[in-house]
Phi, psi and omega in degrees: 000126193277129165249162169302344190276353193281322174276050163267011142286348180282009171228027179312309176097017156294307161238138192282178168228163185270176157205139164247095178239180217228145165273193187312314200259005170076058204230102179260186221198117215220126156252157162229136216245126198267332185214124172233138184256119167284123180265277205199176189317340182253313167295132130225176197228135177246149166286139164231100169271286200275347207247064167302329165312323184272315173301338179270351165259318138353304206276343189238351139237122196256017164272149207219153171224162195220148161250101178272160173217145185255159207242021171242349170229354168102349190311161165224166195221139171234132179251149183244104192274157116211144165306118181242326177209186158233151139197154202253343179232184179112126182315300207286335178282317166294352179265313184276343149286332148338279198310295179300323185255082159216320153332258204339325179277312171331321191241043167085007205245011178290159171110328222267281175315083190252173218239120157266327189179163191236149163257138182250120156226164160277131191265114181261320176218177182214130187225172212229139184270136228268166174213121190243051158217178178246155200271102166310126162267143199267352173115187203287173183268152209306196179293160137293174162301118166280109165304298191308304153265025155244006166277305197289317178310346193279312189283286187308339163305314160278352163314319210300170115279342168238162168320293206312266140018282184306331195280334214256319190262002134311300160318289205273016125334284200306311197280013184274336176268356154107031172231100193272028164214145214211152141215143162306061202249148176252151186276014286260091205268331153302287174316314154111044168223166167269111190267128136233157222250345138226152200203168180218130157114338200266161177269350184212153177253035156061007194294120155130328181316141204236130160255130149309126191312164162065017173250098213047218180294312180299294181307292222293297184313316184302322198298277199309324224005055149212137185344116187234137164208145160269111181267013201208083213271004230240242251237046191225146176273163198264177200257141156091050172257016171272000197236342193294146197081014181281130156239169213333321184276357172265322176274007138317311175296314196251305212078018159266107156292141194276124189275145172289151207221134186246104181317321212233027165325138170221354153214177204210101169267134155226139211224092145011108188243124195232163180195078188068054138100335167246160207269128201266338202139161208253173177196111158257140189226158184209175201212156188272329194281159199260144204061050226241347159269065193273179199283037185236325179289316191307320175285345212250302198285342192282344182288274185348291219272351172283315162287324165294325142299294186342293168297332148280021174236354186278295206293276196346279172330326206255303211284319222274007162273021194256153161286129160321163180259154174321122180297118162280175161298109189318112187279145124037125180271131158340117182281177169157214185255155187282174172229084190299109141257129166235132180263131181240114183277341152277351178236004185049029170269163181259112168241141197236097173067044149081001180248129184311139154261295196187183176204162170090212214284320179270013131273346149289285189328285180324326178289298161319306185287325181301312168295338164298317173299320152322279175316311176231020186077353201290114173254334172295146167206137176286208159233356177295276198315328202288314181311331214273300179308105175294329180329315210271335166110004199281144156351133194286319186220157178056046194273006167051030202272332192306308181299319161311324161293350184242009161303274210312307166288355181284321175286348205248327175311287202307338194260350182071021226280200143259344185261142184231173156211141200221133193272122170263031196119122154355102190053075148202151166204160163230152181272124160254136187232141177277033166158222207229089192281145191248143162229172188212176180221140156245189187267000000 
């Protein structure tokens, strides 16, 4: 006997289904449906945007018939419906709206498609359609989740003592369920953007690259905070292809860093990183193989990504306790070849010997320490004192700074600067610099 749980590729929204339902007088009536929803072993949900015809027959015969095609072997299915509800809100209606504006932004299309209401029906029988050619397979479906090691990955996570640490054993979370391409992103809810601060699996890692909420799978997830994925990427625009290729001489020009990108990617998940109800930052993960997310990987990354805010917002809370190291004599600033630092105050980017570094609350950090450095020989800094400067403008709470600080060295790391940064220690970093920095400010 065939279940509903057995056709969970068939609700991908890769090939669409049909549904056939009858007006009053028996006049039928054929759709084709962009999204069908598994509710639970008896329910499923179709979006209703466009199919006044269908809603209207639904409403005056509510028996129904659905065609699923599975979308790893071409197999069909036929379900035998009746209309059991409606609805426009609601945990299962934000879950399928999530899902359409995440489409939708793939192929240029946000905004357009909003989601009006979802129809609910109950599955009286499910029958599987005779096929007399054989059926291509798209190959096996990834591994399930190894509980036992993704218990330990669990473990390493809360283990950690630093941002850094946590982030690092999150990547290799991911990759315990067998997904090598991975990003970090932190979240930035004043600015209404996303940062990111580590990646995996990529030829450059992308530290600094900026998403807008509500801009494809990643942005629709900070917005929504909740888990959105595409499995079948072959008739969707990929996400950040406005951007894909930009290089180093390019982000001299614009201060956009190129988010890392898998060219030939077919499905692509983003899982929320929450921590007591706010949102810390997106944790993405994407794959060449196509159906490579199922609804067991989506809970597995939410395991991940629930512990991975937790544990970053524990290092934050935790870092403004570290102590400075015994104070010295302010040393000698380094001879060496000079060093052009420029602070551009409107947008705070940094440019070093005329090459972009960063911009936003971590080029006010970088600005900040090179002048201390300058000015008082200081090379060391706490995250006590960093919080204490008004200069830099930070959030009275939840200023995220460990993760900004290890933005800024990931970036400064990745550009090959002469200027560094380096973790000394729990609520600490030093600035190391390769000459004699000059800085300069404009408006």
């Amino acid at each position: 006997m065939i279940q509903l749980r057995d056709l969970d590729d068939c609700f991908e929204g890769v090939i669409p289904s049909i549904i056939g339902t009858t007006a009053a007088d028996g006049t039928p009536n054929i759709s084709y449906l962009s999204h069908v929803v598994l509710v639970d072993d008896t329910h499923v949900a179709i979006s209703n945007q466009f199919f006044a015809k269908t809603a209207a027959n639904i409403r005056a015969n509510p028996q129904a018939s659905l065609l699923l095609v599975s979308a790893r072997h071409g197999g069909q299915f036929t379900l035998d419906l009746t209309w059991a509800s409606s609805r426009d809100e609601g945990p299962l209606f934000e879950r399928v709206s999530n899902q359409l504006r995440a489409s939708s932004a793939q192929v240029g299309m946000a905004g357009i498609m909003r989601l009006k209401a979802i129809d609910i029906f109950r599955v009286n029988a499910i029958a599987a359609v005779t096929s007399t050619v054989e059926l291509a397979r798209t190959g096996p479906p990834s591994p399930a989740p190894d509980l036992a090691a993704l218990g330990r990955a669990m473990k390493a996570i809360s283990a950690q003592h630093d941002t850094e640490g946590v982030l690092c054993a999150a990547l290799d979370a991911c990759e315990v369920l067998g997904f090598s391409q991975a990003i970090v992103l932190l979240g930035d809810n004043t600015r209404r953007l996303l940062t990111t601060v580590v990646s995996r699996g990529y030829e450059r890692s992308g530290a600094g690259a900026e998403i807008a909420f509500d801009d494809g799978l990643i942005g629709i997830a900070a917005v929504s905070e909740h888990p959105v994925r595409i499995n079948d990427m072959s008739r969707v625009r990929r996400l950040g292809a406005a951007i894909e290729g930009t290089s180093p001489a390019d982000e001299n020009r614009t201060r956009s860093i190129a988010l890392p990108t898998l060219p030939d990617a077919m499905s692509q998940m983003a899982v929320p990183l929450m921590a007591q109800g706010t949102l810390r930052g997106v944790l993405f993960v994407e794959s060449r193989q196509r159906l490579a997310f199922s609804a067991t990987h989506e809970t597995a990354m939410e395991m991940i990504a629930h512990q991975c805010g937790t544990a970053l917002a524990l290092c934050e809370a935790l870092a403004p306790d570290g102590q400075p190291a015994m104070s010295c004599r302010a040393p000698e600033l380094p001879r060496g070849r000079v060093i052009q630092v420029t602070h551009h105050r409107f947008d705070d980017s940094v440019f070093i010997d005329n090459a972009y570094a960063i911009k936003g609350v971590a080029g006010r950090l970088l600005s900040f320490m090179l002048r201390a450095y300058i000015e008082e020989g200081r090379s060391e800094f706490t995250n006590r004192e960093i919080r204490l400067a008004d200069s830099l403008r930070l959030p009275e709470i939840k200023d995220n700074l460990e993760t900004r600080l290890l933005l800024l060295r990931r970036r400064l790391d990745e550009r090959n600067l002469p200027v560094r940064l380096i973790h000394a220690g729990r609520g600490q970093v030093r600035l190391v610099i390769d000459g004699t920095p000059v800085l300069s400010t404009s408006g």
